[in-house]
Kinemage of the C-alpha trace (Angstrom):
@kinemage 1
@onewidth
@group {chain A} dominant
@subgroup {mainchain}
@vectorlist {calphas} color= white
{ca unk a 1} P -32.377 -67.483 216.371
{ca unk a 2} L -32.689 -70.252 213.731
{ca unk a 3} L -34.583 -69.525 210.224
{ca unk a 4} L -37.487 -72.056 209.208
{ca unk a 5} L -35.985 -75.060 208.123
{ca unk a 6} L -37.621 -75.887 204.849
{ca unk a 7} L -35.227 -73.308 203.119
{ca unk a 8} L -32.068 -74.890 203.955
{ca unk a 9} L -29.490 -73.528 202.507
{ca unk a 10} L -30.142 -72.950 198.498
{ca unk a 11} L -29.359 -69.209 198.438
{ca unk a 12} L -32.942 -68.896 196.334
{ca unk a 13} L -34.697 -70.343 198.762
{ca unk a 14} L -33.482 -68.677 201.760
{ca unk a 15} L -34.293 -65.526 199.692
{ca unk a 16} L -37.496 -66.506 199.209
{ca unk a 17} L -37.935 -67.562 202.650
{ca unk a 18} L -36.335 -63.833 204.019
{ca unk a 19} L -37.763 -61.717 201.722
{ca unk a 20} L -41.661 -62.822 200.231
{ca unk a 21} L -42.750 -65.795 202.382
{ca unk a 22} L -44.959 -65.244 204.729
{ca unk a 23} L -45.454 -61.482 203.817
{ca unk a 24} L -49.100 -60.122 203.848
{ca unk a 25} L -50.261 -59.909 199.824
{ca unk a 26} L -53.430 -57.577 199.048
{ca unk a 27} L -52.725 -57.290 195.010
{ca unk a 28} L -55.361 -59.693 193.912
{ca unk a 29} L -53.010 -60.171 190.816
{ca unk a 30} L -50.263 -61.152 192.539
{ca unk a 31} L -52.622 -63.671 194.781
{ca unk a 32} L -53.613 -65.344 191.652
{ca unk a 33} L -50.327 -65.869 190.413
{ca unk a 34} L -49.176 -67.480 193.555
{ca unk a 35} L -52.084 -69.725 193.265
{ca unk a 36} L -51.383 -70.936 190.210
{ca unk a 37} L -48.009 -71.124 191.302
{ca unk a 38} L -48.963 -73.241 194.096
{ca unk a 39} L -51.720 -74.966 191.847
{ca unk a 40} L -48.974 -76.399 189.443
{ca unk a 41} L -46.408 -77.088 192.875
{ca unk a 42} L -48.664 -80.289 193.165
{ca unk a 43} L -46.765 -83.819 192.976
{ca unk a 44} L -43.448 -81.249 192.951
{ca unk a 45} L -41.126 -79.160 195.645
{ca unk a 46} L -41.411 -75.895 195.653
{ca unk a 47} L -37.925 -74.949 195.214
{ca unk a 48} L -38.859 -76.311 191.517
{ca unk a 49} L -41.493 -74.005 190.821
{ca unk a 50} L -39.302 -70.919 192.572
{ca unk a 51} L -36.516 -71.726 189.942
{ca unk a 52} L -38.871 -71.474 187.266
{ca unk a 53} L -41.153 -69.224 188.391
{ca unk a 54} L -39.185 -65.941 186.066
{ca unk a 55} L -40.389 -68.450 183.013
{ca unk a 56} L -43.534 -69.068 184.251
{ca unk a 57} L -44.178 -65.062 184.609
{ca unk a 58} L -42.708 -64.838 180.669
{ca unk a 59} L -44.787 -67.586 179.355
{ca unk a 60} L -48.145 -66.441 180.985
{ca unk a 61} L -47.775 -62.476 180.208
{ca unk a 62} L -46.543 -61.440 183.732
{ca unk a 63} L -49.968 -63.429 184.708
{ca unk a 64} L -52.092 -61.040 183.087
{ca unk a 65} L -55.917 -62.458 183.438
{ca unk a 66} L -57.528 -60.786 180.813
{ca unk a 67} L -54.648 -61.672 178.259
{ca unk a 68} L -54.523 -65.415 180.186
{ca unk a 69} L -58.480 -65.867 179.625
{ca unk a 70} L -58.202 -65.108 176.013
{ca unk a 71} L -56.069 -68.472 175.405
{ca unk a 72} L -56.965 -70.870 172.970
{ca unk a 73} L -56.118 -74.177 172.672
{ca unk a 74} L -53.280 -73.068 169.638
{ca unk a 75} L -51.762 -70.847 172.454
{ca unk a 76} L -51.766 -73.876 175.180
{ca unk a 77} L -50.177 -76.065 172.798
{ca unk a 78} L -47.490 -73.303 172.339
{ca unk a 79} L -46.957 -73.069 176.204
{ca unk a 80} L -46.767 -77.006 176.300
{ca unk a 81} L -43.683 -76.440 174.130
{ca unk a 82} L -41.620 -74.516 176.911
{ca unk a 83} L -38.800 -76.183 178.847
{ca unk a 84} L -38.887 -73.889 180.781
{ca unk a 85} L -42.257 -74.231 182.830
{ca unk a 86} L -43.510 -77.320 184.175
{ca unk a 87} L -45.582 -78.922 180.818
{ca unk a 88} L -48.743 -80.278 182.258
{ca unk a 89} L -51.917 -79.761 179.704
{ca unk a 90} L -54.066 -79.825 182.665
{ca unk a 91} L -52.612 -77.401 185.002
{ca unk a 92} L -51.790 -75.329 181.772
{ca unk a 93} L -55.623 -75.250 180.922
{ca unk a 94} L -56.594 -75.040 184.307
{ca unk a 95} L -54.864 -71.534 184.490
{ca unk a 96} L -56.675 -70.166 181.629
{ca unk a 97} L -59.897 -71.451 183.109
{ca unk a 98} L -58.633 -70.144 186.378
{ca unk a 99} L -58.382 -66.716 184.592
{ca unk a 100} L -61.627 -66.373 183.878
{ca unk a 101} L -62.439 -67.411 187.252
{ca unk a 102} L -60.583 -64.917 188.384
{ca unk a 103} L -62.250 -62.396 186.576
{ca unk a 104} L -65.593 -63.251 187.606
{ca unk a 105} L -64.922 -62.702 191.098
{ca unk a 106} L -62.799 -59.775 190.622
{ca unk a 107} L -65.490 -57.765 189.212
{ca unk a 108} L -68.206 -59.398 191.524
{ca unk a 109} L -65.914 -58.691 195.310
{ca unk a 110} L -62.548 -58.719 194.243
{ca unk a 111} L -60.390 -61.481 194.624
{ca unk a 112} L -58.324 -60.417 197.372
{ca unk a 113} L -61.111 -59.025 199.837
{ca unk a 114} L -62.599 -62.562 198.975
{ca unk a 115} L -59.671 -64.809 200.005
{ca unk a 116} L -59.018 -63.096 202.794
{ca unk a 117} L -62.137 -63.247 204.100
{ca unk a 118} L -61.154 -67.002 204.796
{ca unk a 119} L -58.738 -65.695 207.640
{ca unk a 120} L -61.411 -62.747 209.211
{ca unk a 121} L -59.512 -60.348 206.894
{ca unk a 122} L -56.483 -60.130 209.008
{ca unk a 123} L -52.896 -62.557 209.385
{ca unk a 124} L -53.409 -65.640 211.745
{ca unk a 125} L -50.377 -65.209 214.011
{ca unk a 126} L -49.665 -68.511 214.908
{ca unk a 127} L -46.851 -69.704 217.156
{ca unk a 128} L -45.425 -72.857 215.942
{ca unk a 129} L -42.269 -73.987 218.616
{ca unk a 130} L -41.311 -76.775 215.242
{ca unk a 131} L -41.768 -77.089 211.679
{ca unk a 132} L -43.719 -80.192 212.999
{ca unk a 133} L -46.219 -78.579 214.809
{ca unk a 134} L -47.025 -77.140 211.624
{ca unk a 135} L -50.521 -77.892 209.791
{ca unk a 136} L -50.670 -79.415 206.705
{ca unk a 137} L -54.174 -77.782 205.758
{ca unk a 138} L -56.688 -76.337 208.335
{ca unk a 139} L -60.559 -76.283 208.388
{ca unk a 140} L -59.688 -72.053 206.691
{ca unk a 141} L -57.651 -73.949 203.861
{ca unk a 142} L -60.094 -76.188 203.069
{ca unk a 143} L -63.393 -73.720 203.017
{ca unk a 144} L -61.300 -71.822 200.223
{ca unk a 145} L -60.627 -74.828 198.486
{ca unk a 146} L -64.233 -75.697 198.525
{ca unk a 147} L -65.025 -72.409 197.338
{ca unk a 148} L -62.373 -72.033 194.537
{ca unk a 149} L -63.809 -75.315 193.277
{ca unk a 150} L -67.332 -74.298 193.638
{ca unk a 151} L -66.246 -71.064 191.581
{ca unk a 152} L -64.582 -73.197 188.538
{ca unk a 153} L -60.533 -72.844 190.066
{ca unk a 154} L -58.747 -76.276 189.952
{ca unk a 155} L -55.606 -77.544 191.388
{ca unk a 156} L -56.377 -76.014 194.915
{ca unk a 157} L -57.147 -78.605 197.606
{ca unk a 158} L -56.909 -77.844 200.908
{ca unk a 159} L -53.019 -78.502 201.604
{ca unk a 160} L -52.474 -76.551 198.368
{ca unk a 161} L -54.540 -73.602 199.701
{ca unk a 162} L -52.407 -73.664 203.230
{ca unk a 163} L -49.253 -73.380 201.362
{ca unk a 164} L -50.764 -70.623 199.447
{ca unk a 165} L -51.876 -68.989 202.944
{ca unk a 166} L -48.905 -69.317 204.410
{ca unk a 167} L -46.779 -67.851 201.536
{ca unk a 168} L -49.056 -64.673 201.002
{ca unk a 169} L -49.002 -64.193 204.788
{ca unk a 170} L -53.069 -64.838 205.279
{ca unk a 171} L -51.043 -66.894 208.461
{ca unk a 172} L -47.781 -66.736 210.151
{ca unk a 173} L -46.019 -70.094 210.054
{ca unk a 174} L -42.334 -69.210 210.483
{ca unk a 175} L -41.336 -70.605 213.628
{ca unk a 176} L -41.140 -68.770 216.583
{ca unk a 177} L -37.052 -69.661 216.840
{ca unk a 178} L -36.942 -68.068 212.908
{ca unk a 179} L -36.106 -63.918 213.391
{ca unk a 180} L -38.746 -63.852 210.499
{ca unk a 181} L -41.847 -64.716 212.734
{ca unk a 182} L -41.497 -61.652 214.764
{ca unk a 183} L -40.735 -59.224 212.047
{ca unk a 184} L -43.787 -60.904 209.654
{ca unk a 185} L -46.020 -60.665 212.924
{ca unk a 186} L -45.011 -57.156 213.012
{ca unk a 187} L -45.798 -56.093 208.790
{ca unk a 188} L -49.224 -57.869 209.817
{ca unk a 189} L -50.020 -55.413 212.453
{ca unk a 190} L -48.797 -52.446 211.065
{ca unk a 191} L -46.600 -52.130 214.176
């Protein structure tokens, strides 16, 4: 059996790739961090945003909403001032809209019940034989980019929101050759 071959070989990424991706993810918390994890991935590799994602969880409180929401610009200039995250004013203030956002539908249907409602509530088990049988977005990815937009969120197009499915396990994308696809399909149903 042969693992995905995105991760290569950087030990972090094969972590990542062994341990998280592809992994079924209820916490809406958790959700909306990847998303804005994902959100600020755009125009960069992933592997860039895993090595400074310990930085990005210091800098925005362990990505508390409620203490995210209450950001001002003062607070987004100090952010902006951290090597250690990617510094992009608009993905920076797009998080502390985002956390509002968030909040909003939270208290309205909760943000994980709503996201996964994009997939029928359950992990797409998909059988990819190649990484290049594998979807850049689908017509799922881009109804909850249409709706993120439509509820304030920015930074989440529709290839954006397929990475994001396919890292919180809303589908199964490893491989079928990759040991992971069995034992993901298998945390999915329970089984």
């Amino acid at each position: 059996m042969t693992r995905c071959v995105w991760c290569g070989n950087d030990p972090l990424y094969v972590e990542y790739h062994d341990r998280e991706w592809g992994v079924p993810e209820h916490d809406s918390r958790a959700l909306w961090e990847k998303l804005v994890l994902d959100g600020f991935q755009a125009g960069l590799s992933w592997i860039t945003i895993l090595r400074k994602r310990d930085a990005f969880r210091a800098e925005f409180e362990g990505f508390d909403p409620e203490k995210i929401a209450a950001w001002d610009d003062r607070r987004i200039e100090m952010a902006l001032k951290n090597p250690g995250i990617i510094r992009h004013r608009g993905k920076i203030a797009a998080t502390v809209k985002g956390a509002r956002h968030f909040i909003e539908v939270e208290e309205q249907e909760g943000f994980a019940p709503w996201l996964w409602s994009f997939v029928g509530g359950a992990p797409k088990q998909n059988n990819f034989a190649t990484a290049a049988d594998v979807p850049t977005d689908t017509a799922e990815s881009a109804a909850m980019s249409r709706a993120l937009k439509k509820r304030g969120f920015s930074f989440c197009g529709p290839v954006i929101t397929y990475a994001f499915m396919q890292a919180t396990g809303m589908v199964n994308d490893h491989v079928t050759t990759c040991p992971r696809h069995g034992e993901v399909s298998r945390l999915s149903t329970g089984g």
